[in-house]
C-alpha positions as CSV (number, residue, x, y, z in Angstrom):
1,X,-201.1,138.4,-19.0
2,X,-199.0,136.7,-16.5
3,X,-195.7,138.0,-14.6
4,X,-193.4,135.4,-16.1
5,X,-195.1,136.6,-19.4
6,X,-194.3,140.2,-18.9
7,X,-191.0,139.0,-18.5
8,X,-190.7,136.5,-21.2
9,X,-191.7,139.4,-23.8
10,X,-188.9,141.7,-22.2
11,X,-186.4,139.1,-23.1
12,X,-187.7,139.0,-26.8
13,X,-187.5,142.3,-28.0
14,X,-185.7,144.8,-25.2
15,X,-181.6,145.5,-24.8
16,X,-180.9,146.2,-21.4
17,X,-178.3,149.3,-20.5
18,X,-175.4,146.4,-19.3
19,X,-177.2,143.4,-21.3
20,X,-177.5,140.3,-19.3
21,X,-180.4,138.1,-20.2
22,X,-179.4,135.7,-17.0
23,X,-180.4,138.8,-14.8
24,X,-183.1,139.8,-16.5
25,X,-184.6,136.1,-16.2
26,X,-185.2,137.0,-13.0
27,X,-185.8,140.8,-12.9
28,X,-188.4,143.0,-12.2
29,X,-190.9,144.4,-13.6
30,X,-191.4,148.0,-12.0
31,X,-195.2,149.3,-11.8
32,X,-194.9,151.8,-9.5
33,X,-193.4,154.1,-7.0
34,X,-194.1,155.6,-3.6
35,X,-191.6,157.8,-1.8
36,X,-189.1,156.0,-1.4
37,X,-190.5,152.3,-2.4
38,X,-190.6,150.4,-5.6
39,X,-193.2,148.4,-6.1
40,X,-192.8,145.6,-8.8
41,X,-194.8,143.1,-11.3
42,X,-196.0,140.6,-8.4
43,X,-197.1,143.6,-6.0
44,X,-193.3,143.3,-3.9
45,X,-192.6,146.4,-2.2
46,X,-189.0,147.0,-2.3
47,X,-187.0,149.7,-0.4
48,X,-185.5,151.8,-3.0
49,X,-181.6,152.1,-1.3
50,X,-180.6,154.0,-4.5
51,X,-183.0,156.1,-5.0
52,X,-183.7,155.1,-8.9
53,X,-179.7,155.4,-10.0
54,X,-179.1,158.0,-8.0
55,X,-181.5,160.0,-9.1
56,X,-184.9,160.3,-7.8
57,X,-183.8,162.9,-5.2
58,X,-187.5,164.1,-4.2
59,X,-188.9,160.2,-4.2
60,X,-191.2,158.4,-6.7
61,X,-194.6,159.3,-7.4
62,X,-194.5,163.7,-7.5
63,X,-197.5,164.4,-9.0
64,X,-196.1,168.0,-9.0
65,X,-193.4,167.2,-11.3
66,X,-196.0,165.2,-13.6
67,X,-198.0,168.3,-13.5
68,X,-194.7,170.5,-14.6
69,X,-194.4,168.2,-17.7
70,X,-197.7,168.0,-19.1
71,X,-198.6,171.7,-19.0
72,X,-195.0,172.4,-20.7
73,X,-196.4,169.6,-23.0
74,X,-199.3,171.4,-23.9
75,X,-197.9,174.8,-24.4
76,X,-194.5,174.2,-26.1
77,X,-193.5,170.5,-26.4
78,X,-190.1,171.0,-27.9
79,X,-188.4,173.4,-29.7
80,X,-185.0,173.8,-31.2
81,X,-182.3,175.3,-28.8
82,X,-179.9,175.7,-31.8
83,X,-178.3,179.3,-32.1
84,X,-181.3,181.8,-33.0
85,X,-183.9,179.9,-31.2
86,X,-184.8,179.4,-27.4
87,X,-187.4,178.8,-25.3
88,X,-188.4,180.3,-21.6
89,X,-187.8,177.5,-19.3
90,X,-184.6,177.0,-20.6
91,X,-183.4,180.5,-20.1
92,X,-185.0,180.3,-16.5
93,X,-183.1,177.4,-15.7
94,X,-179.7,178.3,-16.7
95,X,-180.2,181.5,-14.5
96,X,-182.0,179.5,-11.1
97,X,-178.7,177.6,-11.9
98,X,-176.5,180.6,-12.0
99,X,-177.7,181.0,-8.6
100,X,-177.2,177.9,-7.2
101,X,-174.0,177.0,-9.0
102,X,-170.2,177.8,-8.0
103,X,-169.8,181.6,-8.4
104,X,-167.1,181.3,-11.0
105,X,-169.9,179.7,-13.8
106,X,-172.6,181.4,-14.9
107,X,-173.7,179.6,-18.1
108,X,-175.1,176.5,-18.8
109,X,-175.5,174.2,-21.8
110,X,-178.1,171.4,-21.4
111,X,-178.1,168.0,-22.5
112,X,-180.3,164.9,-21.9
113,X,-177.8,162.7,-19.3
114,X,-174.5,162.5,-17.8
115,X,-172.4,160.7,-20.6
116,X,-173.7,163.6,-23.0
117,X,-172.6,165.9,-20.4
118,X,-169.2,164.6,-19.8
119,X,-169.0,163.9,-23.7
120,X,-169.7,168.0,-24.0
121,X,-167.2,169.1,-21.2
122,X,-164.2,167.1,-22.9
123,X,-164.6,168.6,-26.3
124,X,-164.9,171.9,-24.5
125,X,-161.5,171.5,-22.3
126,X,-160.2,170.7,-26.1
127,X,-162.0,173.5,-27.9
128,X,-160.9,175.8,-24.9
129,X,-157.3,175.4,-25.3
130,X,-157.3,176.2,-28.9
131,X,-158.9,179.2,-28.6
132,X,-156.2,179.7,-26.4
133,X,-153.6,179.4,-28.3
134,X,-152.7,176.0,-26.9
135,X,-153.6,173.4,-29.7
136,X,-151.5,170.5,-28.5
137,X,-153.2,170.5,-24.7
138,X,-156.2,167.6,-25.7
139,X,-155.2,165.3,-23.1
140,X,-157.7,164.1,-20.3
141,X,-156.7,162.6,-17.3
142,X,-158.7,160.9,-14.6
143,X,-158.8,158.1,-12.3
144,X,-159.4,154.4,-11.6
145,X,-162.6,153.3,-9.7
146,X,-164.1,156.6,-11.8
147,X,-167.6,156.3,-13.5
148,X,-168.0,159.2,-16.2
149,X,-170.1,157.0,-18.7
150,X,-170.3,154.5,-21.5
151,X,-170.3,156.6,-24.9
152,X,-167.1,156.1,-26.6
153,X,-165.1,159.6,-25.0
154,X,-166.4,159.2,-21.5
155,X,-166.2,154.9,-21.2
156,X,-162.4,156.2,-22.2
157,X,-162.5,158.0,-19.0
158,X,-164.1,155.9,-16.8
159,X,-161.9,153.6,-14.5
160,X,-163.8,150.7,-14.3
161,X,-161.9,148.2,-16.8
162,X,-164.7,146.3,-17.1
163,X,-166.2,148.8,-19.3
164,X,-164.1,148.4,-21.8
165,X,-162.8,145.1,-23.5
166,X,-165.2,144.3,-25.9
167,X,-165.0,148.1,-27.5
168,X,-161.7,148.6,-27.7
169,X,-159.6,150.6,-28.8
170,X,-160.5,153.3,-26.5
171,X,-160.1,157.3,-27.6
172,X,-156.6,158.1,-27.3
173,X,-155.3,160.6,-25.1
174,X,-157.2,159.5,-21.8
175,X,-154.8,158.9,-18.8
176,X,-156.0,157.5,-15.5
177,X,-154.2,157.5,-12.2
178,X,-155.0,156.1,-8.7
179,X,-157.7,157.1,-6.9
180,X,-157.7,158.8,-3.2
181,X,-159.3,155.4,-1.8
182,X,-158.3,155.4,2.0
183,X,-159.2,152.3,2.3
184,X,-157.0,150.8,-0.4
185,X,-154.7,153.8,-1.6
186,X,-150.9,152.7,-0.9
187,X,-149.6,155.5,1.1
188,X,-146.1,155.7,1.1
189,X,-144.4,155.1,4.6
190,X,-142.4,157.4,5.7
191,X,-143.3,160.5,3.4
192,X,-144.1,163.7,4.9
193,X,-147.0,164.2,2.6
194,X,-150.2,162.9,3.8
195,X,-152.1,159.9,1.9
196,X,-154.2,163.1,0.0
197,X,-151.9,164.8,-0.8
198,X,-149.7,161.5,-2.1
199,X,-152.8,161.0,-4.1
200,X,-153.4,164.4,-5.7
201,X,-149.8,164.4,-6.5
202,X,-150.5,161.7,-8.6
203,X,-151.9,164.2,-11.2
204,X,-148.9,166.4,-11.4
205,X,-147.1,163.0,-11.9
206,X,-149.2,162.1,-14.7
207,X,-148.7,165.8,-16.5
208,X,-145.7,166.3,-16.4
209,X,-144.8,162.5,-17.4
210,X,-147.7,163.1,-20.8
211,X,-146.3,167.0,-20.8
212,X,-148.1,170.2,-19.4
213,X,-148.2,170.9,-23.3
214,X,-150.5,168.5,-23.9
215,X,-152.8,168.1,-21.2
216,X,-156.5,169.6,-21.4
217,X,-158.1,168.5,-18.3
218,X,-158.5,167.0,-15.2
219,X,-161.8,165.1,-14.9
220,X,-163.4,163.6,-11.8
221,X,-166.1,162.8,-9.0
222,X,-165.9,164.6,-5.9
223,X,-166.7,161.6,-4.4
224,X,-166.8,158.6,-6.5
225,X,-170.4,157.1,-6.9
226,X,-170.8,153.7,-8.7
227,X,-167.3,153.4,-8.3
228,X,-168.1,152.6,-4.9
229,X,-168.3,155.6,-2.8
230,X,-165.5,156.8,-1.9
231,X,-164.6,159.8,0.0
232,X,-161.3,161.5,-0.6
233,X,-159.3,162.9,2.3
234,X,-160.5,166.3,3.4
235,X,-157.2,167.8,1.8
236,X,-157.3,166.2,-1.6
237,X,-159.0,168.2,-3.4
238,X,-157.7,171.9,-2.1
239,X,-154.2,170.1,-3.5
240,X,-155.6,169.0,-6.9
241,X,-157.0,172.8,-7.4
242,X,-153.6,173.6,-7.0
243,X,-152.2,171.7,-9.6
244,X,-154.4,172.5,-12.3
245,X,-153.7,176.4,-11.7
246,X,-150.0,175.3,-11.9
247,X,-150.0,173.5,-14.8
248,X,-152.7,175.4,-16.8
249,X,-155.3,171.8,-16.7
250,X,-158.4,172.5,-16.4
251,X,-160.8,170.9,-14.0
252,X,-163.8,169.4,-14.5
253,X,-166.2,168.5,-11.5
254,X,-168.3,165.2,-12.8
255,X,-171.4,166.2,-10.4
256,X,-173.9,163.5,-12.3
257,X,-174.5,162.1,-9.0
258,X,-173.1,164.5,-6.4
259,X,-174.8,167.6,-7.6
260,X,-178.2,169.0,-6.0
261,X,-177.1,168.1,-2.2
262,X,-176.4,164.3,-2.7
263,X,-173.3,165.6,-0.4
264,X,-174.5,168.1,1.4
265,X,-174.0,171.7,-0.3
266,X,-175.7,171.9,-4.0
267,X,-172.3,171.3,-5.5
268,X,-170.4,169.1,-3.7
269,X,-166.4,170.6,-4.0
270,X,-168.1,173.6,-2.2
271,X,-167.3,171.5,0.5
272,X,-163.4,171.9,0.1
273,X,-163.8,175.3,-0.7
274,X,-162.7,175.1,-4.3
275,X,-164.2,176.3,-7.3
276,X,-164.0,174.0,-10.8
277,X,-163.5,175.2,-14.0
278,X,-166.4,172.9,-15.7
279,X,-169.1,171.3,-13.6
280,X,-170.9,168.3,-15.1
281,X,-174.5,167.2,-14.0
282,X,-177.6,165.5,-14.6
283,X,-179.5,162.9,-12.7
284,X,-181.2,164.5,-9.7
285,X,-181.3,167.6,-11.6
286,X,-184.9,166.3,-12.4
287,X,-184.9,163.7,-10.0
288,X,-185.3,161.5,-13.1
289,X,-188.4,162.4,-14.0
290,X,-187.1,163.6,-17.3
291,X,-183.6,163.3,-19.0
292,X,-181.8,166.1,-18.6
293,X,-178.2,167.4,-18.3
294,X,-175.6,169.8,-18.5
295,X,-172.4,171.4,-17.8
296,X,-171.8,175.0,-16.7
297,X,-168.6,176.9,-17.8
298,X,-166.5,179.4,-15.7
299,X,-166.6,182.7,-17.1
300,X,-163.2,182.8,-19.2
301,X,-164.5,179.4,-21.2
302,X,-168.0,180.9,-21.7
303,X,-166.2,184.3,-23.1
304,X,-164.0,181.4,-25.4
305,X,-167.7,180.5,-26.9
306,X,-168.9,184.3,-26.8
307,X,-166.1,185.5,-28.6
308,X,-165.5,183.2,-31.2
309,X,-165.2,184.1,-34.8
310,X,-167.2,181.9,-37.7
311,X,-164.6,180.0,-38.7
312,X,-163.8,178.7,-34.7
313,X,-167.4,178.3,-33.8
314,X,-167.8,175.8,-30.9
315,X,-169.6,173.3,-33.4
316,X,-170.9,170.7,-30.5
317,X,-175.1,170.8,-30.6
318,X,-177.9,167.8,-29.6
319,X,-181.5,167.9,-31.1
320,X,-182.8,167.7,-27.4
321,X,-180.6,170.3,-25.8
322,X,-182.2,172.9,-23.7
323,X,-185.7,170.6,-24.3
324,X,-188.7,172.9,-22.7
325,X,-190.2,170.1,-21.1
326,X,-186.7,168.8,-19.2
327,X,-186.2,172.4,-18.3
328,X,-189.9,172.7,-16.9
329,X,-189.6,169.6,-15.0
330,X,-186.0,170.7,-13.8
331,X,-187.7,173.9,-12.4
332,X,-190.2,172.4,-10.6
333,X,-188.0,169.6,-8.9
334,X,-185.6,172.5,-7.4
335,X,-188.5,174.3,-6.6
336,X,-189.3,171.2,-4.3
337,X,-185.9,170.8,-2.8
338,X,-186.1,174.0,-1.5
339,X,-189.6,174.4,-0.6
340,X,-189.6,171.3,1.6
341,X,-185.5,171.8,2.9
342,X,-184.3,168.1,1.7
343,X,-180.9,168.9,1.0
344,X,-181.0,169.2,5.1
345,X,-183.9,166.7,5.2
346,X,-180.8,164.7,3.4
347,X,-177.9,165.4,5.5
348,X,-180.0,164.0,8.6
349,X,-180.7,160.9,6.9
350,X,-177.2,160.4,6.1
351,X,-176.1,161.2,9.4
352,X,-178.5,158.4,10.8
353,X,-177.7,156.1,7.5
354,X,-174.0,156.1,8.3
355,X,-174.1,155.3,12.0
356,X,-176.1,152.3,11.3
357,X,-174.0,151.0,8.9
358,X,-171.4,151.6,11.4
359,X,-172.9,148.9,13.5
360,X,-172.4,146.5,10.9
361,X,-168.6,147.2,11.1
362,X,-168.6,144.6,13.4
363,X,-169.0,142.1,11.3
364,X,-165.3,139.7,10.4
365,X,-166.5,140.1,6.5
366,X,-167.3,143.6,6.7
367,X,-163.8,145.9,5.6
368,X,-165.3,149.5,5.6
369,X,-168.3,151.6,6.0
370,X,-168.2,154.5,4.8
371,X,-169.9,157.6,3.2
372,X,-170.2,161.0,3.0
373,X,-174.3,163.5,3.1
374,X,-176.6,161.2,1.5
375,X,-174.6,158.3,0.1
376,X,-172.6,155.6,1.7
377,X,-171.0,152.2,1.4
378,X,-170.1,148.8,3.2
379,X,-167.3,146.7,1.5
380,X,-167.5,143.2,2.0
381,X,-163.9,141.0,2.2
382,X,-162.4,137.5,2.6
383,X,-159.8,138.9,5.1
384,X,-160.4,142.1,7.1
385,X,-157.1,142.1,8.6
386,X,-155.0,142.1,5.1
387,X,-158.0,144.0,3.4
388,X,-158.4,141.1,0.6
389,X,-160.8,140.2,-1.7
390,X,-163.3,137.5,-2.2
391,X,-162.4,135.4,-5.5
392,X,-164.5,136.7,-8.1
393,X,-166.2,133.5,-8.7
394,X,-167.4,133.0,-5.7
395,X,-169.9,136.1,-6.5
396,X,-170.1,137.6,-2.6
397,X,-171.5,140.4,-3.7
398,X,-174.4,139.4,-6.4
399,X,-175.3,136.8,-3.7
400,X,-175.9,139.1,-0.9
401,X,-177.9,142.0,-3.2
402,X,-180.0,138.6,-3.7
403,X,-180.6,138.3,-0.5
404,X,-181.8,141.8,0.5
405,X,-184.1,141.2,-2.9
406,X,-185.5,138.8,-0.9
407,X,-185.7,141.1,2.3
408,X,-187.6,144.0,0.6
409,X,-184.5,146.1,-0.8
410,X,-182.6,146.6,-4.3
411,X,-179.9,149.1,-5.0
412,X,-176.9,148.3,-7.4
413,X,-173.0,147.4,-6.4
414,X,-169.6,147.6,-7.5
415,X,-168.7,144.1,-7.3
416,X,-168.3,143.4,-3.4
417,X,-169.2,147.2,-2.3
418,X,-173.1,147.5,-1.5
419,X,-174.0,151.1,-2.5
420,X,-176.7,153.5,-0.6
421,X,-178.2,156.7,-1.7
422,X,-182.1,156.6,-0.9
423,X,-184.7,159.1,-1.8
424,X,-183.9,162.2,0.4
425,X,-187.6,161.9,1.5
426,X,-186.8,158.6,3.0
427,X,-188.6,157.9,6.5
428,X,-186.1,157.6,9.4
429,X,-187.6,154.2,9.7
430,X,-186.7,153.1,6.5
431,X,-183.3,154.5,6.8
432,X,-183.5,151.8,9.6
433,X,-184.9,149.1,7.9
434,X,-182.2,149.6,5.1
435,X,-179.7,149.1,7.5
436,X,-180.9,145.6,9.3
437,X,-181.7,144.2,6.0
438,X,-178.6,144.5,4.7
439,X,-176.8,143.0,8.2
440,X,-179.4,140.3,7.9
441,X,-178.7,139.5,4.1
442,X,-174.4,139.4,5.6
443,X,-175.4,136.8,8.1
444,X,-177.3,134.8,5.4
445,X,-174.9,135.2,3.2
446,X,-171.4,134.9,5.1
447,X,-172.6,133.6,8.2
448,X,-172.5,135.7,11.8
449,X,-170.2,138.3,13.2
C-alpha cells in the first residue's frame, strides 16, 4: 500500500473532528509514538509540542498503561455503572481522586471526554439550584477565547465564534463576557481597580444585568488552553470566588487540560488558593490512552444527588460511565506521575520552555510569549507596537505550523497563537529544539528580527 494511498482511503470513508479535506490532503498518517515524538506514515519523526491534544501527559508508547488495559480487559471488560451496579476500579479511582482533588469535592462521576464532562456539570449547576429551591437560576455564563467543547450545551459555552455559525441557534441561556487576556484586555485608564479585578468584575456585571435570580453558574479555564494560553492576573481569580459566593453562582473549574499538573499543582486554581464548586476534567487523566472523564462535586451538590427523593432523581447517565477499563488505565497513569515526580519533572520543563521562547520576543512579528507550568504561547502580529493583527487571509499562522511541519514539529494553533504543552517526559534537549524550530519556522515565514 502506498502513503498517498493510505491517505487517499482516509479521504473516502473518515470525518475528521473539524472536517477539512484540504488539510487532510496533506496530513499524516500517525504509526507510532516515542516519548515525546510522533512518528508518521513516511517514517518523519516529529516533535510532539502538544503532547497529543494536551493529553499524553506521561509520553507515547507506556507499555505500563497498555498493560493496565488489557488485564482489566480480560477480567471485567465493561460493566454497567448505572445505580445498583459498580465495578472496583471505578470506586478506587473516585477515592485516589478524593485525595488528589480540592478538599471541598469528594465525589466523582465519570464520563468518556471533556465535552461530556462539561455537558454533565451544566445540567448539574441546573439540577442543583432546583433542589434548592431556586428554579429560575439555569443561566451559564463564561467567557470569550474559552474552549469548553463542541456538543450542543458546551459549543454554547465556548468563546470561539468560529464554532458556531453553521449550528445555530445555540442553547439559550449561555452568556459570555471578556476574558482576563493581558495582553489584549482593555483596562480602563484611570480606575483604581487593577486589569484583574476590572476583568472578574465583568461577571458581577453580567449577573446582575441577566439577574442573580437566574444565574446557575460560572464556567471557565483557569488558564485558557486552545483558546490560546492565557494566563489571568494573579488576582483574578481570588475576585471571581468572591462573586460567586455573593451572588449565590456557582463555579465550575473546566480542568480538561489544566488538571493533573499541566500548571503546576494537580488542580490548577490551587494555585490562587480557591476552591471551585464543580471541577471538570478529562484528557491527561489517562494521558489519552483511554477516554475518560469527569467532574467532581463539592460536598453540598453531592448531598443534592444523595438526598433526592424519586420523583427529583438527578436523571443524567452515559452507557460508558465509570467504564472499568478507563478507570484501570486512569489508575495506572497517576500511579506513574507520581512514581516518576512529573508534575515537578513538568514544572522544570516549563521553566526552561518559557525562557526560550522568551528569546524569540525579540523578534518585530512576535507580540507575546507567554505561559504558565507546562504550557505556553507566542502570538504572532502585523504590528507589535499597536498589538494588531495579520489579515486573516494572509494565513500567518497555518503558514508558519507548515513550516515547523517541515522542521520536525506539529502542535495545533488558535489562529496566529502557536500553542506548547509537550509530554512532561520531554528531554531538556527537545524542550530546546522546540524552541529554535519554531524561531527558525518565524524567520522563514516573516523574515528576520
Amino acid at each position: 500500500m502506498t502513503y498517498s494511498g493510505e491517505l487517499a482511503r482516509d479521504l473516502a470513508h473518515l470525518i475528521h473532528p473539524l472536517h477539512q479535506p484540504q488539510a487532510q490532503a496533506h496530513g499524516h498518517v500517525w504509526l507510532r509514538g516515542e516519548g515525546a515524538e510522533l512518528i508518521d506514515h513516511r517514517g518523519q519523526r516529529f516533535l510532539d509540542a502538544l503532547a497529543g491534544l494536551w493529553n499524553v501527559l506521561v509520553g507515547h508508547g507506556r507499555v505500563e498503561l497498555a498493560e493496565a488495559a488489557s488485564r482489566q480487559m480480560r477480567e471485567l471488560a465493561f460493566a454497567s455503572a448505572y445505580a445498583g451496579s459498580s465495578n472496583r476500579p471505578a470506586i478506587e479511582l473516585a477515592e485516589r481522586l478524593a485525595g488528589l482533588c480540592y478538599p471541598n469535592i469528594g465525589k466523582f462521576f465519570f464520563t468518556c471526554g471533556g465535552a461530556e464532562a462539561n455537558e454533565t456539570a451544566i445540567k448539574t449547576a441546573r439540577y442543583y439550584w432546583k433542589r434548592a429551591g431556586h428554579p429560575g437560576k439555569y443561566k451559564v455564563v463564561s467567557r470569550t477565547y474559552a474552549y469548553h467543547g463542541t456538543t450542543l450545551a458546551a459549543m454554547s459555552a465556548t468563546g470561539l465564534a468560529s464554532y458556531w455559525p453553521m449550528f445555530e441557534p445555540r442553547v439559550p441561556g449561555f452568556v459570555h463576557i471578556a476574558s482576563p487576556y493581558p495582553y489584549r484586555f482593555a483596562a480602563r485608564p484611570g480606575d483604581p481597580r487593577s486589569p484583574g479585578e476590572q476583568a472578574a468584575d465583568l461577571l458581577e456585571q453580567a449577573i446582575q444585568e441577566e439577574g442573580p435570580d437566574t444565574v446557575a453558574a460560572f464556567l471557565a479555564e483557569p488558564v485558557h488552553g486552545a483558546g490560546g494560553v492565557i494566563v489571568p492576573p494573579d488576582d483574578y481569580w481570588p475576585r471571581i470566588r468572591q462573586i460567586c459566593d455573593r451572588y449565590q453562582v456557582l463555579l465550575i473549574a473546566d480542568e480538561v487540560i489544566t488538571g493533573f499538573g499541566r500548571t503546576g499543582p494537580w488542580f490548577a486554581l490551587e494555585r490562587y488558593g480557591i476552591q471551585p464548586d464543580l471541577v471538570t476534567f478529562a484528557k491527561g487523566i489517562t494521558s489519552g490512552y483511554f477516554p475518560l472523564g469527569g467532574v467532581g462535586m463539592s460536598h453540598a451538590i453531592a448531598e443534592a444527588l444523595d438526598s433526592a427523593a424519586d420523583t427529583s432523581t438527578w436523571m443524567h447517565a452515559f452507557t460508558y460511565s465509570a467504564h472499568p477499563v478507563g478507570c484501570a488505565v486512569a489508575l495506572a497513569n497517576l500511579d506513574i506521575l507520581q512514581r516518576e515526580g512529573l508534575r515537578e519533572r513538568a514544572a522544570e520543563l516549563g521553566r526552561r520552555l518559557l525562557a526560550g521562547l522568551q528569546s524569540l520576543a525579540v523578534h518585530r512579528h512576535v507580540g507575546e510569549v507567554r505561559g504558565l507550568g507546562l504550557m505556553a504561547a507566542v502570538e504572532l502580529v502585523a504590528d507589535k507596537q499597536t498589538r494588531a493583527e495579520f489579515p486573516p487571509q494572509e494565513q500567518v499562522g497555518a503558514r508558519v505550523h507548515a513550516a515547523t511541519q517541515q522542521l520536525g514539529m506539529f502542535t495545533r494553533l488558535r489562529q496566529d497563537v502557536y500553542n506548547f504543552a509537550p509530554c512532561y517526559v520531554a528531554r531538556e534537549d527537545q524542550i530546546d529544539r522546540m524552541v529554535r524550530i519554531l524561531g527558525d519556522a518565524i524567520e522563514a515565514v516573516l523574515g528576520p528580527p
